[in-house]
C-alpha positions in Angstrom: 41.7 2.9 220.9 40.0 0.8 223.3 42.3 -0.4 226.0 41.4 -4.2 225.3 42.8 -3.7 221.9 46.1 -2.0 223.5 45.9 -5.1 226.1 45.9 -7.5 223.6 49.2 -5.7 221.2 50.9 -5.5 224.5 50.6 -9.6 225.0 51.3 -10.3 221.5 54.5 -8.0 221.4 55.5 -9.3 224.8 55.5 -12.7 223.5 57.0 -12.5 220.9 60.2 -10.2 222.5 60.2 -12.0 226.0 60.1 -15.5 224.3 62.4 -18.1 223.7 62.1 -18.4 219.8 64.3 -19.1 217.1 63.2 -15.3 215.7 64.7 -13.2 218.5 64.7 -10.1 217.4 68.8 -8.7 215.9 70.8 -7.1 218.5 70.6 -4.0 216.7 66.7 -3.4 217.6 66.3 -5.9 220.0 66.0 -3.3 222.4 63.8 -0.7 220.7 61.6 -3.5 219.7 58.7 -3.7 221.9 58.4 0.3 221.0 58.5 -0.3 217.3 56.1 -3.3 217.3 53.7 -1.6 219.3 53.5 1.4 217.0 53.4 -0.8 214.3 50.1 -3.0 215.3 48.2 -0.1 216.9 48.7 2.5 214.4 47.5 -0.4 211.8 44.4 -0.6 213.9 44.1 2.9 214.1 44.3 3.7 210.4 40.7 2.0 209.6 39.7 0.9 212.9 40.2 -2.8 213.1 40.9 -5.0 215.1 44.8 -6.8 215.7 43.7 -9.8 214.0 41.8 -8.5 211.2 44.3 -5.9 210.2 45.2 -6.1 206.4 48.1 -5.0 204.2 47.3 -1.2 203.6 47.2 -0.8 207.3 50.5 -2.0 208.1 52.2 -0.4 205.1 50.4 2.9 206.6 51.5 2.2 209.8 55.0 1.5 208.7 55.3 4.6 206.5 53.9 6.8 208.3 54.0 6.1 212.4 57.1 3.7 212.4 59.3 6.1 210.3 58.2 8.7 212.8 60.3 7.2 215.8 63.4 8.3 216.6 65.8 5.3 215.8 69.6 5.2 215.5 70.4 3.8 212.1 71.5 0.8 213.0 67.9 -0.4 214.3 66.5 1.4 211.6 68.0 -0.8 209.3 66.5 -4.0 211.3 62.9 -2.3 211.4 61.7 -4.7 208.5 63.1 -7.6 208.6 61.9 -7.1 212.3 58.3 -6.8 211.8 58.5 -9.6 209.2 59.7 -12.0 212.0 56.7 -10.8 214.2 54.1 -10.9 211.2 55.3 -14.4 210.6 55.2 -15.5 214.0 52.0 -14.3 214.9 50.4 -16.5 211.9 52.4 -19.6 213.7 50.4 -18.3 216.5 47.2 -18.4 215.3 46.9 -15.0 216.3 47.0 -13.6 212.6 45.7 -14.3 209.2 48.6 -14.3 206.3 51.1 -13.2 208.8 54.1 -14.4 206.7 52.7 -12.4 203.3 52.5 -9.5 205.2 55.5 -9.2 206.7 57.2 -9.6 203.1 55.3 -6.9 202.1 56.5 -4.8 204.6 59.8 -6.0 203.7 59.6 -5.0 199.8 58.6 -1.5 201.8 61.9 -1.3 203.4 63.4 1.3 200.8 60.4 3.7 200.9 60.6 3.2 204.8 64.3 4.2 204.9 64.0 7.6 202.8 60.5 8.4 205.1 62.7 8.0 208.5 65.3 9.4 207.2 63.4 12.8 207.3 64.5 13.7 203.6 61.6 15.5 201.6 61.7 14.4 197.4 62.3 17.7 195.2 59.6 18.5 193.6 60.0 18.1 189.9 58.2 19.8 187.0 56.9 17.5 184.3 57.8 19.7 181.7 59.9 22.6 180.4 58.7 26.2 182.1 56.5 28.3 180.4 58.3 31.9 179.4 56.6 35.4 179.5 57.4 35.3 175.8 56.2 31.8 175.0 52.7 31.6 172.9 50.1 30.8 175.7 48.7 27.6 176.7 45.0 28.4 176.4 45.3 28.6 172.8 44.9 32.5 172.0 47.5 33.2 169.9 48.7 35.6 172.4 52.0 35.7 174.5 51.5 34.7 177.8 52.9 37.3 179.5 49.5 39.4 177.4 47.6 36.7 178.3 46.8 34.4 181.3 49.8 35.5 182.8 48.1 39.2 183.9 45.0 37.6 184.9 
């Protein structure tokens, strides 16, 4: 990434944690949130190479999901990640500094649950769709053999 780009995420992030504004980010990530911004902007310009200001939804929920849920949080900051980025999405369209600011920030908010279970390092079971085939069971490709005669030897 070009270090204009990281120069400009580093104003914009400093701004908005160094500033006096009613959207001061919660105690509980107020701390961890010039990391957690910063992740969140550049690995949304990263994942298509854009720009800060012409970054679009699928590049935040990327960056959310995938570099944001990476960090190592304590669980009460965790919690605040969303609502967090919402407040800086917002205020960057009050800014100027970003188209539909507001909408994406509640987009990133209706992420929060998918965000929690990615940080929270649990993997989803994999789940078969249907009943497992038996040796004994006719096979699938229709021969009129068992399976375990059929494509299960192959």
């Amino acid at each position: 990434m070009p270090s204009d780009v990281r120069e400009v995420i580093d104003g914009w992030v400093a701004d908005f944690c160094e500033g006096h504004r009613p959207r001061r980010p919660a105690a509980a990530v107020a701390e961890l949130a010039p990391a957690v911004l910063g992740t969140l902007l550049l690995a949304a310009c990263e994942h298509r190479g854009r720009a800060p200001d012409d970054i679009e939804a699928d590049d935040l929920r990327h960056a959310l999901l995938d570099s944001v849920a990476r960090l190592d949080l304590p669980e009460p900051a965790r919690e605040a990640v969303p609502a967090l980025c919402r407040d800086f999405l917002a205020e960057l369209e009050e800014q100027g500094r970003l188209a539909d600011g507001r909408d994406l920030g509640l987009m990133l908010v209706a992420q929060r649950a998918a965000f929690l279970t990615a940080a929270s390092g649990r993997v989803e079971p994999i789940r078969r769709p249907g009943a497992k085939l038996g040796r004994n069971e006719p096979c699938p490709c229709g021969s009129g053999k068992k399976y375990k005669r059929c494509c299960m030897t192959d």
